[in-house]
N, C-alpha and C positions, 0 to 999 in steps of 0.2 A: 539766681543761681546759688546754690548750698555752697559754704566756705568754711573749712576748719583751717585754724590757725594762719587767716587771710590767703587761704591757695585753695581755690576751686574744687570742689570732689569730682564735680564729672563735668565735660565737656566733650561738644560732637566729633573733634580731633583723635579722641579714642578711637572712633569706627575707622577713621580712616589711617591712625598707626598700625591699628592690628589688621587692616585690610592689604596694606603695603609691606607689613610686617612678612604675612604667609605667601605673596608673593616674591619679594626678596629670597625667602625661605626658599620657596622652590624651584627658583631658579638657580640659587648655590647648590642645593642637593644635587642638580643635574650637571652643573658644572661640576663638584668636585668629587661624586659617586659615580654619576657615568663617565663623563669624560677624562676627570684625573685616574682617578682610583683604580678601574677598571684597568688603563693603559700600563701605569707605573705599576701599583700592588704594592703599595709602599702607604702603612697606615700613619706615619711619623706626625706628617703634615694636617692630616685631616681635624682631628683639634682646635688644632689652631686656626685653620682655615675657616670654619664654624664660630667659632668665637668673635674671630675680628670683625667676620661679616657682620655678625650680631652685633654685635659693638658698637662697631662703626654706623651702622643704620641706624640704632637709639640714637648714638651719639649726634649724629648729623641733624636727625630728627626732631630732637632737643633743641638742640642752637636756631633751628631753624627759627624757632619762635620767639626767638630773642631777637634784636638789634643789638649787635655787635658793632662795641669802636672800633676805633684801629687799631688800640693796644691790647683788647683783650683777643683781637685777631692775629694781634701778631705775637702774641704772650701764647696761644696757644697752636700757632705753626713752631714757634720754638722747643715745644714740649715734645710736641712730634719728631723735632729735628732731634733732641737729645736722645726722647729712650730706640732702642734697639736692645735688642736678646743678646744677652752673654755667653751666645752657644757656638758652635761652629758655623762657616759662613751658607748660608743657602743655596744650593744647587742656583743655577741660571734659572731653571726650568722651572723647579717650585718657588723662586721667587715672581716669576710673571705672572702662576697660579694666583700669587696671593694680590700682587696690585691688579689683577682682572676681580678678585674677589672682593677688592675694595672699593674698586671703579662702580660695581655693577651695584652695592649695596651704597654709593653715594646717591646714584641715580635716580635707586627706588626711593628715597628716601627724601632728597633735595628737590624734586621737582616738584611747580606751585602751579599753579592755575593756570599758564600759558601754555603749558604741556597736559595732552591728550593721556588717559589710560591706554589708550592702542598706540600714540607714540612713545608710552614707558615700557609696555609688553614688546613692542616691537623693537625698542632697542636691544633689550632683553634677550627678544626669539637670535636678531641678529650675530650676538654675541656668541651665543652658545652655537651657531649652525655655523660661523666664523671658526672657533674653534675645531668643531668637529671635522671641521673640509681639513684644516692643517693638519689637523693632532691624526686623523684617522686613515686619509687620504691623499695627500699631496707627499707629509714625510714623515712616513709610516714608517716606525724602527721597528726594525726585524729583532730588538734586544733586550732583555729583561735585566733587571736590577737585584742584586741578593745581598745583604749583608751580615758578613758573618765576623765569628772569633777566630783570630788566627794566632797562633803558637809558637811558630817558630819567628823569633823577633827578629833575628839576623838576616834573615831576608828582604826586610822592606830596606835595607839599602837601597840607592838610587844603584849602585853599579851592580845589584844582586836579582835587579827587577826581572831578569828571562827565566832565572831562577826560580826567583817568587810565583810568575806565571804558570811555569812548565808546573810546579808541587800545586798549586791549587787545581789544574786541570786532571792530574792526577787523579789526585783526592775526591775531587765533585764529578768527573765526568761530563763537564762541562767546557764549552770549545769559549775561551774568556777572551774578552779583546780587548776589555780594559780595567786596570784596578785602580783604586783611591784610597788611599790611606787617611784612615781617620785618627782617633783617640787611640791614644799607648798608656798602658799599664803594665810600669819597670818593678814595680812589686813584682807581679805576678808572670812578669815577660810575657803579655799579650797585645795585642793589637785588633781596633776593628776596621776591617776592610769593606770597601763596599765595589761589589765587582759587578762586571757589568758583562754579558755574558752571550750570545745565541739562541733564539728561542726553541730552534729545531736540534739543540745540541742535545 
């Protein structure tokens, strides 16, 4: 086998990363284009979503091939444990997007010889037809998500909220049944809200 600077050029592991590779791929596409995307309409997450899946599957994919100690097992569940995003905290919802996103890209990515392609595809199929029964069918929100700029700052008081409500419904034309206050900007006296609203409104 060809070696530059003692590391292999090519090995049969190839076929089979970019084979698990575009599987991975396309079963995140359909988890997070059909079934997220589609339902919320909310591009924020998709990114990210993408990313980590990728990520996460090299990275798994990588180690796989090493023997790991203890310490550099637990040297790098540490690492995990420290970083998190310095942003606002995650919906419930798009956080469970992302650990099914991380779950599903371990899967493809960790399983060795003992496991079948049709028991990897079939966890797979599972996952996503699991999903679709919850997310599409069983508790089907009637409510869409909009997030806008809002102006008048005096109203996100907590004692101002029927207020806040009645002026956005005004405004949008929309029958809202719940709001969330985000980032304030006292420069500029704005605020972004993210309201959540009636689909047939």
């Amino acid at each position: 086998m060809s070696e530059f600077l003692s590391i292999p050029i090519f090995d049969d592991d190839f076929y089979k990363m970019m084979f698990r590779f575009l599987l991975n791929i396309s079963f995140l596409t359909i988890i997070i284009q059909w079934l997220y995307y589609s339902t919320v309409k909310k591009r924020d997450y998709l990114f990210t979503y993408y990313m980590i899946g990728i990520i996460v599957f090299f990275l798994c994919f990588t180690l796989k091939k090493y023997e790991l100690d203890i310490g550099m097992a637990l040297g790098l569940f540490a690492i995990f444990g420290i970083i998190r995003y310095r942003t606002n905290p995650i919906p419930i919802k798009e956080m469970t997007y992302l650990f099914i996103i991380i779950g599903v890209s371990v899967i493809n990515s960790l399983a060795n010889q003992k496991m079948s392609y049709a028991e990897i595809v079939g966890a797979n199929v599972i996952v996503v037809i699991t999903i679709f029964i919850i997310e599409r069918l069983l508790f089907r929100e009637n409510t869409r998500t909009k997030t806008i700029t809002y102006e008048k700052i005096e109203n996100i008081k907590p004692d101002m909220r029927d207020i806040l409500i009645k002026d956005l419904e005004e405004r949008t034309g929309l029958q809202i049944v719940e709001v969330e206050i985000g980032s304030i900007d006292f420069l500029k006296d704005t605020t972004s809200l993210t309201i959540k609203y009636l689909k047939n409104s």
